[in-house]
N, C-alpha and C positions, 0 to 999 in steps of 0.2 A: 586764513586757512579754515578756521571754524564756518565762515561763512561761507567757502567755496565746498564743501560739506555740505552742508546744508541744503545749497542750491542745487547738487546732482541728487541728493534725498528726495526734496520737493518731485523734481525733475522722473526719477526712478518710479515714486509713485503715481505723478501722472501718468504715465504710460501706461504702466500694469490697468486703471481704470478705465483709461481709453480703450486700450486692446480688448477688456472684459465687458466693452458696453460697445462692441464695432464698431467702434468711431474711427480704430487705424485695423481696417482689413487686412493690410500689409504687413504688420507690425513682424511678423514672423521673416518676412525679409529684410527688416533693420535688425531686428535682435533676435538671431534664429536660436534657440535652445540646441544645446549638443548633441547631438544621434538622434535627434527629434526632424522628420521631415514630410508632413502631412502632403501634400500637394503631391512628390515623383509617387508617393505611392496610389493616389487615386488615380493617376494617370497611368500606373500599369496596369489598375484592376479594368479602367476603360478598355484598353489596348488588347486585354487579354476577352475577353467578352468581346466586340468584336468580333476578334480573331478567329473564334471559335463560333461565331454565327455564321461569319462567311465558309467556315469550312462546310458547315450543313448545307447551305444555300448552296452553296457549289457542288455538292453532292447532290443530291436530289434534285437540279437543274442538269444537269448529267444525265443519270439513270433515268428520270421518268417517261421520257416519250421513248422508253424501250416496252414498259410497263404496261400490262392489257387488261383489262376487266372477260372473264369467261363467262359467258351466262349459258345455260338450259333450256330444249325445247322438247316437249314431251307432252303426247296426250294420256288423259287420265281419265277413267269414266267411275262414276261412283256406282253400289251395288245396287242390284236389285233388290223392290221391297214393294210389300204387300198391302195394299187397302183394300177395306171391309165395305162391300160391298150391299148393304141391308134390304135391297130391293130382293136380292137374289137367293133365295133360302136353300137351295141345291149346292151353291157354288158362292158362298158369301166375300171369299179371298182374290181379289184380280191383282195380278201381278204386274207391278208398273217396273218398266225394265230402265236401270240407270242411263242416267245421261253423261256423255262424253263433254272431255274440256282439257282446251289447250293451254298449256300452264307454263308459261317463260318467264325465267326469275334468274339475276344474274347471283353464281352461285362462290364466284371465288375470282383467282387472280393468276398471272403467268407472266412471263415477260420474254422479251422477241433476242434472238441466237442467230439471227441470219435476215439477210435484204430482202429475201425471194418467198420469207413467212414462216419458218421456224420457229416454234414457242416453246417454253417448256416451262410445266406445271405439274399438278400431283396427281398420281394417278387416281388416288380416291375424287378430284373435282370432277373427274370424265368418265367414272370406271360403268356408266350407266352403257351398256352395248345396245338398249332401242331408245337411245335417245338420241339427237340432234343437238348440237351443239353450236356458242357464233362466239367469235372475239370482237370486242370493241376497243381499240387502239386511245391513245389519249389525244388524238386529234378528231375525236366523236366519230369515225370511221368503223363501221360496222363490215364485216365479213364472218359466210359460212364456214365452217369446218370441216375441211376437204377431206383430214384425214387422222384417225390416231393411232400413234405407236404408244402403247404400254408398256411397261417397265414390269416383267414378271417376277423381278427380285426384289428390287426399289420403290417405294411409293412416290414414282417418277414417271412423268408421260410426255413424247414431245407430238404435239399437234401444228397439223400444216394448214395452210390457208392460203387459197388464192390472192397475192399481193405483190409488189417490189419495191423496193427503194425505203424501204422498213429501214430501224436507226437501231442495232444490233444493243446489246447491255454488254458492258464491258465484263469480262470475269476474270475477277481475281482468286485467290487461292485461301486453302483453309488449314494449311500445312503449319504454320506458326501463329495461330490464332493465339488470344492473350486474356487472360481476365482483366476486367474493367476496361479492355477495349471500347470505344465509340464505334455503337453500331448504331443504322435508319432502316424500319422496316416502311415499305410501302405497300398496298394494294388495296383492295374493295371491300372494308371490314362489312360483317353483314349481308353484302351482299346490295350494299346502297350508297355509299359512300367513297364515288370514286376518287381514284388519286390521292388517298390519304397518308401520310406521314406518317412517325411515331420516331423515336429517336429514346436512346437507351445505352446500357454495355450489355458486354457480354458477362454472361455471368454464371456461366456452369461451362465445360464441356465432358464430352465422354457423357452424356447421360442415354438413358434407354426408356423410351414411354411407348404408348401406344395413341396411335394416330388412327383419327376417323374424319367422317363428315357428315353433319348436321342432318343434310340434303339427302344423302345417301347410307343405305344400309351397309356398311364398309368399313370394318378396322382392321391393321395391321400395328404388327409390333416393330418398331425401330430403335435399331442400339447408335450410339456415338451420333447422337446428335445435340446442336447447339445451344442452350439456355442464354434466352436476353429474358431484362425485363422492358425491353419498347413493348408498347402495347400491339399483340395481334388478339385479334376476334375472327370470329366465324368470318369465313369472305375473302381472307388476307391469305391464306391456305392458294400455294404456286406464287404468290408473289414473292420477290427477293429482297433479300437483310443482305446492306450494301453497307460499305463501311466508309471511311472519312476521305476518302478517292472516287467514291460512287462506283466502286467496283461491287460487283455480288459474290459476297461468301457465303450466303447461303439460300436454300429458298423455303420461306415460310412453312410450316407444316399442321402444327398443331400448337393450344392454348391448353391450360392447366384448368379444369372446371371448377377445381379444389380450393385453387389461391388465386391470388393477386398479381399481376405483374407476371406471372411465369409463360414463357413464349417459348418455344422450340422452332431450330428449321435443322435441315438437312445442312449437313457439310458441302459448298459449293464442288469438291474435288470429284464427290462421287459424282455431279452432273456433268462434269468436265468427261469421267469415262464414260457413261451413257453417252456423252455425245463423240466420242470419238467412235467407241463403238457401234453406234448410228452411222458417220462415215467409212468407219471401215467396211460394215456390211451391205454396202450401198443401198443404204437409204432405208435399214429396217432395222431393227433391236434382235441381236442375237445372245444368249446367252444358254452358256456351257450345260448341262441338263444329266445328272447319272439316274434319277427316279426312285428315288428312295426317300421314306420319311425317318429319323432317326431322330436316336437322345442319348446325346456325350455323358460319356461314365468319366467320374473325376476321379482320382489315386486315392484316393480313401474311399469311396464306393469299390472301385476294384481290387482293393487288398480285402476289405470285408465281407465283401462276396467272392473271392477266390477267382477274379476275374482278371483279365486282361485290359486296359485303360484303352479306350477309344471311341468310335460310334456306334453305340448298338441298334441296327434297323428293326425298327416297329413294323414298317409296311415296304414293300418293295411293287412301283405301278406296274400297274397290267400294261406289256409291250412297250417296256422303258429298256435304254441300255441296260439297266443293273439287271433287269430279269432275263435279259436275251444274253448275259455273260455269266448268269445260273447262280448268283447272288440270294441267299434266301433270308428271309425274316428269322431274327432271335442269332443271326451273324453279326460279329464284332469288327466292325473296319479297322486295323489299328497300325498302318501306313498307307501314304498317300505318294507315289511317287521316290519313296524311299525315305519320307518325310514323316514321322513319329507324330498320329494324332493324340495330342494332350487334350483332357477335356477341362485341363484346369488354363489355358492358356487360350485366350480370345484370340491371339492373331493366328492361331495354329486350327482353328476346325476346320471340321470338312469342307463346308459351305467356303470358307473364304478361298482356302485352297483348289476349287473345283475354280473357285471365280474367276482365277488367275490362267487359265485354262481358256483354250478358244474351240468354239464347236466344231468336231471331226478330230481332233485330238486323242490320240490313243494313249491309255493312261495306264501303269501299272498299280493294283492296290494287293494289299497282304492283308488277310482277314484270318478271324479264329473261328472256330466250327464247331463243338464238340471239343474242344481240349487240343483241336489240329490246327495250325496254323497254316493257310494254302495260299496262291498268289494267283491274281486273275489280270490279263488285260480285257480292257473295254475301253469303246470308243463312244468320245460325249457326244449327245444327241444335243438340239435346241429346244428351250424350256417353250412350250406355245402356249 
């Protein structure tokens, strides 16, 4: 017995040496230790990488030949300027008059809504009115720009182009968006680098910045838009943040100058009504229009000025509906349809309320005057 001891002793310690010096690779399948299982777990961590490279690859093999690079055509002349002439003691200044120069630089990104050339990008990429404009396609297909619709609410533009048989972008929805979602931004960072990628979550929503462009003199303020940290730059501005389906929830907007990583785009929903509303107006951007510039009083502004809570108009435009229905400046809007403007309640202002509205739409509003509360109709005009 002593010796048959002994001999599983010996025996016990070889092994343990061998397994410690590689000599039995295996050994963990003769003598597996208990709840200890190295091998299934490296094979999920393969499995799972993978898994999650093909979803991106499958995305972005999807979305990208929808995806267009926007470039700019524009002539520019530098100013006039003066050389001293020393011969000429009367008249020493001759005046050399600047020289003109055509200056094409692609400026940003868009992605294609329909076969027959439909594109839709930001309206800060095109808001140039004497410029010229061309799409370049991801199959290095160059075409001019037949024509732009703008977006006079939205920094939103759809641009048309003589083409067909174009590969539409799928769009998906921004209605149950998620933090740490898997979003891919794509387009032409800079302005050089086309078809570029970036891959990220989401990581804000509900935020409100203000969007411009590099290229042009042009900012606007936006609320309820998306926060990834995929990298956008300059360039990517109209390109689409597609998600792990290669659908587009949204489209690129603006970049944070401030930080790192911070990216913004638009909610895909609001382009889904731009573009319906495109179809329904056949074929042109209408939107509902009362002509009035105003600035919502919140319930504690209004108790402490003895005021009524709603919109107070600053400016009312020359030959807008609001001035042709006798609407005057330092008037308090404070129903909309029978609908109580709150200035403390985002889904409740004027603006959205008007938005919901189609133009030719006769609208009752209840405003306060002087201490009088009076009720007007007016019919909405289109914002041009």
């Amino acid at each position: 017995m002593k010796k048959l001891l002994l001999l599983l002793s010996v025996l016990i310690v070889f092994l343990a040496i061998a397994n410690s010096s590689n000599l039995l690779p295996n050994v963990s399948k003769i003598l597996p230790f208990p709840g200890v299982s190295q091998e299934p777990q490296l094979k999920v961590e393969k499995q799972t990488v993978v898994y999650e490279e093909s979803i991106v690859i499958k995305a972005i093999e999807k979305a990208l030949p929808s995806v267009v690079t926007v470039g700019i055509s524009k002539t520019t002349s530098t100013g006039d300027f003066f050389e001293i002439d020393p011969f000429n003691p009367f008249s020493p200044f001759k005046r050399i008059p600047g020289q003109k120069k055509e200056v094409e630089q692609n400026i940003g990104s868009g992605f294609i809504i329909s076969e027959d050339g439909l594109i839709v990008t930001n309206r800060h990429v095109v808001s140039d009115t004497d410029a010229s404009y061309t799409v370049l396609t991801n199959d290095d297909k160059k075409y001019k720009v037949a024509k732009i619709y703008r977006d006079p609410l939205n920094d939103l533009a759809i641009i048309k182009i003589d083409a067909a048989g174009l590969k539409p972008l799928t769009l998906g929805s921004s209605s149950n968006l998620k933090l740490g979602q898997l979003v891919i931004a794509i387009g032409t960072p800079l302005g050089e680098f086309r078809n570029t990628v970036t891959s990220g979550i989401i990581s804000g929503l509900g935020r409100g910045i203000t969007a411009g462009s590099p290229f042009e003199s042009y900012v606007e303020r936006l609320d309820n838009v998306i926060q990834t940290d995929a990298a956008i730059n300059s360039g990517n501005s109209g390109g689409p943040l597609i998600n792990s389906s290669g659908q587009a929830i949204g489209i690129n907007t603006a970049v944070s100058s401030e930080g790192q990583n911070i990216g913004f785009a638009i909610p895909i929903n609001i382009v889904n009504d731009l573009i319906k509303n495109f179809n329904q107006a056949g074929g042109k951007i209408e939107r509902p229009y009362l002509g009035i510039r105003y600035k919502m009083i919140d319930r504690q502004t209004a108790i402490l000025n003895d005021l009524p809570e709603g919109a107070y108009i600053i400016q009312v435009v020359e030959n807008s509906p609001a001035e042709k229905a006798g609407l005057q400046e330092e008037d308090i809007i404070i129903e909309f349809e029978g609908q109580k403007i709150k200035g403390d309640d985002d889904d409740e202002t004027l603006q959205k309320l008007i938005a919901q509205k189609k133009v030719g739409d006769k609208v009752k509003l209840k405003f306060w005057r002087n201490e009088i509360t009076k009720e007007i109709n007016i019919v909405l005009g289109n914002f041009e």
